[in-house]
C-alpha positions in Angstrom: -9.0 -6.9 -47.4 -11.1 -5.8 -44.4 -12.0 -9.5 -43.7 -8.6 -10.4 -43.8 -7.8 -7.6 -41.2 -10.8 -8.5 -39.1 -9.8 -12.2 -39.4 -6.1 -11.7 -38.2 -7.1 -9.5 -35.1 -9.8 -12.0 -33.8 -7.2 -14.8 -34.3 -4.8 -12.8 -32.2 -7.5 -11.9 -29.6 -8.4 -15.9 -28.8 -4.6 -16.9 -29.3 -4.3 -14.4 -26.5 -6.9 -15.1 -24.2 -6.1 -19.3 -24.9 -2.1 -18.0 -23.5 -3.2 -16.4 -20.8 -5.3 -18.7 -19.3 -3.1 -21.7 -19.8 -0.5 -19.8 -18.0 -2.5 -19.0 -15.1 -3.5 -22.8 -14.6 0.1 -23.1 -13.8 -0.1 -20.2 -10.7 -1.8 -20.7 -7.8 -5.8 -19.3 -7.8 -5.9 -15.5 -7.1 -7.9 -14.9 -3.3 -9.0 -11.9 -1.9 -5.7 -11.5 0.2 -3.4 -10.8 -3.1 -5.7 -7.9 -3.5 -5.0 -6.6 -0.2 -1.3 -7.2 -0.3 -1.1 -5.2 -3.4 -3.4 -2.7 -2.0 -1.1 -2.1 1.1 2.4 -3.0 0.2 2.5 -2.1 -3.9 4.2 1.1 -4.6 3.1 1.0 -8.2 6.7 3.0 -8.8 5.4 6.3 -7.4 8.1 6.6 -4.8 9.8 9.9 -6.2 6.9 11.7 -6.4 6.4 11.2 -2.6 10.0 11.6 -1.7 11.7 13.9 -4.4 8.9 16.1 -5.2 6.7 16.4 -2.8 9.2 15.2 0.3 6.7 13.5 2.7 9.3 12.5 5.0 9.7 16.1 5.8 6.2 16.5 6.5 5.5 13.0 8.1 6.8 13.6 11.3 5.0 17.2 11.6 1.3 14.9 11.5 -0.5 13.8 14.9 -2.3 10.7 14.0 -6.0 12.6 14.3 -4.8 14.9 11.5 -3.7 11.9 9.2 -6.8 10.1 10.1 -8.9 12.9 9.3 -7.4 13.5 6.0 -8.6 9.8 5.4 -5.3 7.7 6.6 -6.1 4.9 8.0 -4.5 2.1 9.9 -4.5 -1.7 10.0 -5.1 -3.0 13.4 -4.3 -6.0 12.4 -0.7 -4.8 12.1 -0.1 -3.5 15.7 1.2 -5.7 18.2 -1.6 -6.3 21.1 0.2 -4.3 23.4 -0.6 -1.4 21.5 -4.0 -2.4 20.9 -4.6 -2.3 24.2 -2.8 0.8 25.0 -5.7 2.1 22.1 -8.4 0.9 23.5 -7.5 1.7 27.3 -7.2 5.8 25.6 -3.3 5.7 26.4 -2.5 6.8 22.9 -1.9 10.6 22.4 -3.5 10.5 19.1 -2.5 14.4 18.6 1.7 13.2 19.2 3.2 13.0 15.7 5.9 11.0 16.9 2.9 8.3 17.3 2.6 8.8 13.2 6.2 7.6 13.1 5.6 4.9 15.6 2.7 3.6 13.2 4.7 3.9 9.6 7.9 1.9 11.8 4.9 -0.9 12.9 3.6 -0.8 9.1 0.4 -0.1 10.0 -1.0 3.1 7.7 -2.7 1.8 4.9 -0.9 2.6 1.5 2.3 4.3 3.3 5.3 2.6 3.3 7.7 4.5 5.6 11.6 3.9 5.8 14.2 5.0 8.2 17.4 5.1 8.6 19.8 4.1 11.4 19.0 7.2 14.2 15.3 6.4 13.4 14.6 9.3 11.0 11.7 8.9 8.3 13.9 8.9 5.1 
């Protein structure tokens, strides 16, 4: 009866495996960039714990930029326009403003923080 068991659960483990990879011969090939996407822009359904319980749109705006970066933020360059960039790199930046913060969440720019805001500009 064991052999039977065994049987039936190594049939379903190659009848599964055989699925899954004709299905993703019909997607395109993954590339390091999916990765990345989901690593920045996937909320993985954790947005209530940020906002409900622990409210970091109250404490967002309180943050200079040197404090988030120190805590281990960081920020995409890649995702600032290049007037900015240079405005960084000239030291025009108050890196201890916390509006800044709110300027880089608007720009999508921290890495893993999606911020939203509402019509008077307000980190909801």
């Amino acid at each position: 009866m064991r052999l039977i068991g065994a049987g039936s659960l190594a049939y379903l483990i190659v009848a599964a495996f055989v699925m899954s990879g004709s299905a993703r011969s019909n997607q395109r090939p993954l590339n390091v960039h999916d990765g990345q996407e989901i690593f920045r822009f996937d909320t993985f359904g954790d947005e209530q714990l940020w906002t409900n319980v622990l409210r970091m749109h109250d404490v967002l705006p309180t943050v200079p930029p040197s404090t988030a970066l120190a805590v281990g933020l960081k920020v995409d360059v890649e995702a600032l326009p290049p007037a900015v960039i240079a405005a960084l790199k000239a030291g025009k930046v108050d890196l201890n403003d916390p509006a800044v913060t709110l300027d880089l969440l608007r720009l999508n720019a921290v890495v893993g923080v999606k911020g939203t805001f509402n019509d008077f500009k307000q980190l909801t």
